[in-house]
Structure formats: C-alpha cells, structure tokens
N, C-alpha and C positions, 0 to 999 in steps of 0.2 A: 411902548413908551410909558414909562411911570411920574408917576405925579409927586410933588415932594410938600402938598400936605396935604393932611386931616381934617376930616370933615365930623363932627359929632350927629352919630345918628341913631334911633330907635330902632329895635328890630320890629318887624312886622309882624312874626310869631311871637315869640317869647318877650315883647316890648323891655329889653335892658337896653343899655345904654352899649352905645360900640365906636369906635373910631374907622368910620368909612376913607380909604380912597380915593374914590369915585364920586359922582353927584347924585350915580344912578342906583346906588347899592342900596338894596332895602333890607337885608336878612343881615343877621349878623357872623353867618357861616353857614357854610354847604350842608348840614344836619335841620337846621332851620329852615332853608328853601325846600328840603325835601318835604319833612315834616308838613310845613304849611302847603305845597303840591299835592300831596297825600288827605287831609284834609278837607281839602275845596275840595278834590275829584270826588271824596266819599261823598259830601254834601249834596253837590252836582246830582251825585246816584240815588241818593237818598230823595231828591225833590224829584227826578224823574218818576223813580219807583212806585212815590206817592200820587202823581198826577196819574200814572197810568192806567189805575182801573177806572177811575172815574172819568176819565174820556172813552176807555173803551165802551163801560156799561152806557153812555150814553148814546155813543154811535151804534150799540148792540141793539139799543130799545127804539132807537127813532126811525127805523124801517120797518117795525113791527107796528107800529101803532095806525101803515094805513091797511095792513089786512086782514084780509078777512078768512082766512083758514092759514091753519097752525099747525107744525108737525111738534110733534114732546118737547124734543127739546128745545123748540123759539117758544114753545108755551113756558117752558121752566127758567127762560132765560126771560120773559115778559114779567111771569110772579116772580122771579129773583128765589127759585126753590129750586130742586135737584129732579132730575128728567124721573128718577124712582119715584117719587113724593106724586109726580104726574100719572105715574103708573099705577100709584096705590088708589090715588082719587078717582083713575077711569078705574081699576078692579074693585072698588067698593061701590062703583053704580052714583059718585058724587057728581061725576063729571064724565059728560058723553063725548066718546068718537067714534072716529069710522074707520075702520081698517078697508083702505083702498086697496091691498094686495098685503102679502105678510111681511112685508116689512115696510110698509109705508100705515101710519095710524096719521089722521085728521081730524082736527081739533075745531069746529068752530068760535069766534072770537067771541058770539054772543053768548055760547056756554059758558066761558070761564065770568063774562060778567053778569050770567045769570045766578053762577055759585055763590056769588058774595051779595046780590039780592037776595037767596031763598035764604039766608045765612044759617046753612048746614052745618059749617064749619064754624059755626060760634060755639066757644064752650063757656061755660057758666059757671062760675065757681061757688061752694056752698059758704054760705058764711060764717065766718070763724067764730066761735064765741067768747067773746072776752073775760079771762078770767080775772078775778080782782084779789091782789097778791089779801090774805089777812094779817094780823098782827102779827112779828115774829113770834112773841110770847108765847102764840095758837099754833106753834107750827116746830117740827123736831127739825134738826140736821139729820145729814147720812149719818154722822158719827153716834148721836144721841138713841138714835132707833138700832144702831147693832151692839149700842152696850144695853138699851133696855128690852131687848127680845131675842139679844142673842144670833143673829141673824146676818151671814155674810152681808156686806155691802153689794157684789153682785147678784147676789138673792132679792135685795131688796129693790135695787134698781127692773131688775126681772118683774118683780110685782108692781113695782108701779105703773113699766111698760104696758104691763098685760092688763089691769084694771083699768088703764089710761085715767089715771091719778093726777090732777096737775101739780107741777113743781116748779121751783122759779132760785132763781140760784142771787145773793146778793154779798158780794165781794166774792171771795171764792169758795163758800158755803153754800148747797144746795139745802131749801127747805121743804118740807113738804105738812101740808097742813094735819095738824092732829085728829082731828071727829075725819077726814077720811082715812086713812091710813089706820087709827084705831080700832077704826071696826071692818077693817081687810082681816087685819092680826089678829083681831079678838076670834074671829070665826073659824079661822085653820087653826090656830090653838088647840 
C-alpha cells in the first residue's frame, strides 16, 4: 500500500535533505543504509578489539597474584615481558629456578620481587654534558671548511665523527666551532 505524501527528512549518513515516504525512513537510499551498517559494525569491532586486552591482561594477572610458585611463562605474563627475557634473567644467574624435571622450570614469587629489591636490573645512565652552542661568528659551516681546506664534506663529517667534535646545526646549516676543528686540520696538514 502506498502512501500519497511526502515527508521532509535528513539522512542519517550523509545528513542531505530527502523526501521520505514513510514515517519510518531514515537513510536517504539503499547506498546510505549500507554505508552507515558498514560503519557501526567497524566501530562495534574497533571498541571490542580495544577492550579486549585490557580484560584479558587483567583476568591473566589476577590469578597470579595469590601464588606462590611460577612456571616462565605466568612469570613473563606477571612482569608483562617475553618467556625468553625469563630465560635470559634465570641464564645470567639474575633470577633463580628450579628445574623440577626438563621441561618443567619453577620460579618462586619472592625471587622475582627480590630482583627489583636487590635492583640488579637498574641501569644508570652517564650523564650527558651539555654543550654550549658559541658564537656563529666562532664557528665554520660544512660548506666554509671544504672551500677553505679543501676537503670533501664527507671527509669532514668522518672527522668530526671520529674526534667526537660537537656540532649543532641552526636552520639548515651545520656549524662546527673553529679553535676545535682548527687545530684537528692544522695537525694532519
């Protein structure tokens, strides 16, 4: 049974304007209801996807937290590490088990939190020293130092690599300071 008027409606995808039939019509055509079908479902998958490790890693961790002995890999599933990384830290003597039979290794739970008290695994980083750019005036470009020595540009990069020279580059011009780089050059000369 057809209806003999027109309804002004929005589409739901592509929000134009359309003349509906119906009361119930929301899309302004079959490419639109797919479209916007297509769409949700992605989104749909896309929020599942996301929730999904973060319930799993939960419910992975919260059975582990009341025992007390540990096979590799619930230890590497507890640190959030790779069952190897488990392996490297019992073969380097950082972390103790027990091999119950050859294919079963046992981890006690107070070993792993005695690793991060004895803090074996801390590493220390040396500290950097700040260098303080000088005056351009006090300082050559690439270009300046291979017209006055002659001296490819990847030769001179070589040298500063190897002397560990500091350079500092400001727009697209690297400069490097004169009193060192002068008396690199003055010497091979």
């Amino acid at each position: 049974m057809s209806s003999n008027f027109t309804i002004q409606r929005k589409c739901v995808h592509c929000k134009q304007t359309f003349n509906a039939k119906t009361t119930v019509t929301r899309f302004c055509g079959k490419l639109c209801n797919k479209r916007y079908n297509a769409a949700k479902q992605r989104d749909e998958n896309i929020e599942a996807e996301s929730l999904k490790p973060i319930i799993l890693s939960a419910q992975a961790t919260q059975p582990l937290k009341n025992v007390e002995f540990l096979d590799t890999q619930k230890a590497a599933l507890l640190l959030g590490v790779s069952r190897s990384f488990i392996y490297h830290l019992i073969n380097t003597g950082k972390l103790v088990a027990y091999n119950l039979s050859v294919r079963r290794t046992i981890i006690l739970k107070k070993d792993i939190e005695q690793l991060f008290q004895s803090r074996s695994l801390m590493v220390t980083l040396p500290k950097r020293q700040i260098f303080k750019m000088p005056p351009i005036g006090d300082c050559y470009n690439m270009s300046e130092l291979h017209a006055k020595y002659k001296i490819s540009e990847g030769a001179i990069y070589n040298l500063i690599k190897r002397n560990k020279i500091d350079k500092f580059q400001v727009g697209r011009f690297t400069y490097v300071a004169k009193k060192n780089i002068d008396s690199i050059l003055l010497n091979q000369i």
